[in-house]
N, C-alpha and C positions, 0 to 999 in steps of 0.2 A: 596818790597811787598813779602810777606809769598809763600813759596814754596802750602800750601796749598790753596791762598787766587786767587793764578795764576789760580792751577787748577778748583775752583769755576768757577771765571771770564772764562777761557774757555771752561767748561762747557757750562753756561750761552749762549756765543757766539754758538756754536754747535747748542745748544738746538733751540733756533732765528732761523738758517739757516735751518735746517731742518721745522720747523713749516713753513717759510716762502715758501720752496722747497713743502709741502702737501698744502698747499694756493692753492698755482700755478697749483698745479698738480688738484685740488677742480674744479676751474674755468676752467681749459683747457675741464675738463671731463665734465660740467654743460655745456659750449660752443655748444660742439658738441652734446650730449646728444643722443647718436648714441642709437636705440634703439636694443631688443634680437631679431636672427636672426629668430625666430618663428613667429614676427608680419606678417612676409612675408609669410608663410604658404598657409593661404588660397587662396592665389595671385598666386601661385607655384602648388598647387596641386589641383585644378578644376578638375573634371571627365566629360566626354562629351559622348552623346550617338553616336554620330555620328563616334567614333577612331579619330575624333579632339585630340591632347595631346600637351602636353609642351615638345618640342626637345630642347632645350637652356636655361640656366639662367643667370645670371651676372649681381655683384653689380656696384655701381656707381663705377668708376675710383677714386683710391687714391687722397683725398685732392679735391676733386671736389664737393662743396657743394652751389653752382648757377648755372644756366643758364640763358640766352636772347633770349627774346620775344618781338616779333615785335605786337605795339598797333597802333591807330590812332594818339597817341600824342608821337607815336617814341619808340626805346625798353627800353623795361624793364627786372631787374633785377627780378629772382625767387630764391628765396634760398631755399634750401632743406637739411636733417637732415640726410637723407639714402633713398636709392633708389635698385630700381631692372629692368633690362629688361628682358622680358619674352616672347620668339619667341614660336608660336607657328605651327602646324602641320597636315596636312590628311598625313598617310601611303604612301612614295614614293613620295611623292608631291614636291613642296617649299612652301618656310617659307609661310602663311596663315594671320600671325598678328604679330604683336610687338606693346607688351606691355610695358608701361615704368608705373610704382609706385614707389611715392614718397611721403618721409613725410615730410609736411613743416613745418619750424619753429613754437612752440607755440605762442612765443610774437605776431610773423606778420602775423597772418594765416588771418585773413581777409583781410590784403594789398595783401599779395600773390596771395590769392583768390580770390580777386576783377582783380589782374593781368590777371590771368589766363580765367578770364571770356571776359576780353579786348581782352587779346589775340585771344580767337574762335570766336569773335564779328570781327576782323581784318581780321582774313585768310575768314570769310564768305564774309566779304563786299568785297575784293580784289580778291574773285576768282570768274573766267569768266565762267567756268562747274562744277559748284558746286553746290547742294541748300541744304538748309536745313531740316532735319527728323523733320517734324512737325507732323506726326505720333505717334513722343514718348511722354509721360508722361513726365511733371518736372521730375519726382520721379518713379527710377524705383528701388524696393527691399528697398524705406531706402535712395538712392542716389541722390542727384543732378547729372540730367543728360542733356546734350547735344551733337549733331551730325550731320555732313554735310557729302555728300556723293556724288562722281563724276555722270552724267548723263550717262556715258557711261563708257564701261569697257576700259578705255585709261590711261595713266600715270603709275608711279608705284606706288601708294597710291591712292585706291577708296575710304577712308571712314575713317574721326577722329571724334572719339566721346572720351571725357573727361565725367568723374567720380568722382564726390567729396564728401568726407565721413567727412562732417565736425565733428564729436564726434571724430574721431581718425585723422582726420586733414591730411588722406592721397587722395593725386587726383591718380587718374589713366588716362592715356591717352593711348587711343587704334588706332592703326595704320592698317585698313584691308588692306594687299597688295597685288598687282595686279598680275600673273604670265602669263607665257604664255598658251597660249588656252590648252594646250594637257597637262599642269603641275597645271591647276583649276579644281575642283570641279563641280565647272558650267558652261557655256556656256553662258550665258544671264543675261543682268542687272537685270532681275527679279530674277533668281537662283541663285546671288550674296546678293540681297537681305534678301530672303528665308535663306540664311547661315548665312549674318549678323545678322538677326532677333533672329534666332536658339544659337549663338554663344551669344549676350548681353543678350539675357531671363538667361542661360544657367550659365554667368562668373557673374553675379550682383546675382544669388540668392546663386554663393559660398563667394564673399565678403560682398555682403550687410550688412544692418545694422539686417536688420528685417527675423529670421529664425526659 
């Protein structure tokens, strides 16, 4: 074979690996499909009249793109695309709330979604001082909404209420947490109420759909 016919032929070969090498690298990218760090924006930067503020942020943990959740027919798998936790704050206080937003996959967003609704249908049926906010709207700003919330100020978690923006396909799930007497806001299951009320009018009309 020709000195020139070699270097064709390993051209040729190069040329293959490489196309093959942008393939791969095509799918790894469309896989994860990780979206600009700005979707998070309005999630991060809520104003509150109250000196309520965001002390904390932090993305999901490298390589971390499921979790499991407990349903009635056993757990399940949630996949997610990107995420954020978002603690939040009164001046001098402790943490008030943690927030987790996530986006979940395009293909499975109605599996997921259907999960996640199993999911707050589970933790309702299975807790003994729990009940649920029948007070709220389906739809509160644009969102699918639901929430349960302890009977009394005990545990350290009084109140989950999930968020789901089905056009951008992200839930939010809100964690109100319970501190000690002289480190809350309130005093009373009613003045815990009053703050949760104040806080979801408050973070649904910075994310919602409808502004």
């Amino acid at each position: 074979m020709s000195k020139r016919a070699i270097l064709v032929r390993s051209g040729l070969m190069l040329f293959s690996v490489l196309s093959l090498l942008a393939a791969q690298s095509k799918f790894v990218a469309q896989g994860s499909a990780r979206s600009d760090s700005s979707t998070f924006d309005r999630y991060t930067g809520c104003k509150f009249s109250d000196e309520l503020s965001v002390v904390e942020t932090s993305p999901l943990a490298p390589g971390v793109h499921e979790r499991t959740v407990q349903t009635s027919k056993g757990p399940k798998q949630v996949g997610m695309v990107e995420g954020r936790r978002v603690m939040f704050a009164y001046p001098g206080k402790d943490f008030y709330a943690n927030v987790k937003v996530e986006i979940l996959p395009e293909k499975d967003y109605a599996e997921m979604r259907q999960i996640l609704v199993e999911n707050f249908d589970y933790m309702l049926a299975t807790s003994k001082d729990s009940t649920r906010n029948y007070e709220l709207k389906p739809k509160l700003n644009g969102l699918d909404i639901r929430g349960l919330d302890k009977d009394n100020l005990e545990g350290g978690v009084l109140g989950i209420y999930v968020l789901l923006n089905d056009a951008s396909r992200m839930v939010t799930t809100i964690y109100f947490l319970n501190q000690e007497p002289k480190d809350r806001s309130y005093q009373t299951i009613e003045g815990y109420r009053v703050a949760r009320d104040r806080f979801l009018s408050t973070y649904a009309g910075c994310i919602g759909t409808k502004h």
